[in-house]
N, C-alpha and C positions, 0 to 999 in steps of 0.2 A: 278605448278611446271613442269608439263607434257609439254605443250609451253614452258616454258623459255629452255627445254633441246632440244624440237625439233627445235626453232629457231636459237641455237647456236650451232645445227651441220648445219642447214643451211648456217649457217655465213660462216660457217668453209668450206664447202664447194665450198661457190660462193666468199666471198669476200676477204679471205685468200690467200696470195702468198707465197707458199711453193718452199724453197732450194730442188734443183737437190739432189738426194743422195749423188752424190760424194760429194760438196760440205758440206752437213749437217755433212759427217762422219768426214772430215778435222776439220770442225770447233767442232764436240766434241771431236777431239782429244787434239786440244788445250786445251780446256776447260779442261779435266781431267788431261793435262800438269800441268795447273798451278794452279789446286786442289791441285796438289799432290804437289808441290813446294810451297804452302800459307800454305800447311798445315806439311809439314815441317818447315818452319820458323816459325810457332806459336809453333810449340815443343822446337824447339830452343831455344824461346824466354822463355816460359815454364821454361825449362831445365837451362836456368842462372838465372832466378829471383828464380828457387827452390834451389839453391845451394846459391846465395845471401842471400837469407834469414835462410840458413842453415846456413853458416856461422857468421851470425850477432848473432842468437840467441845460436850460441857454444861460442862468445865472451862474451854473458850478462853473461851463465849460469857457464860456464867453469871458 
């Protein structure tokens, strides 16, 4: 176990191509963009199949 973690900070060190900082912060900025816009539209989507189905079952019971 002790090798497989020192060999794969080696990897990480020699064979890895690491983004410029600026670059890496643009791109999680995106990224938390459109976290937060997927995960708004799964509420949405959420939020009408819970009223759809609210409404189906006030028409059985009602």
């Amino acid at each position: 176990m002790l090798t497989y973690i020192k060999e794969s900070f080696e990897e990480l060190k020699n064979n890895v191509t690491w983004l410029d900082r600026d670059k890496a912060s643009n791109l999680m900025v995106v990224v938390a963009v459109f976290s937060i816009i997927f995960a708004l539209a799964t509420w949405g989507v959420d939020e009408l199949f819970s009223k759809l189905v609210g409404l189906y079952f006030e028409q059985i019971i009602g």
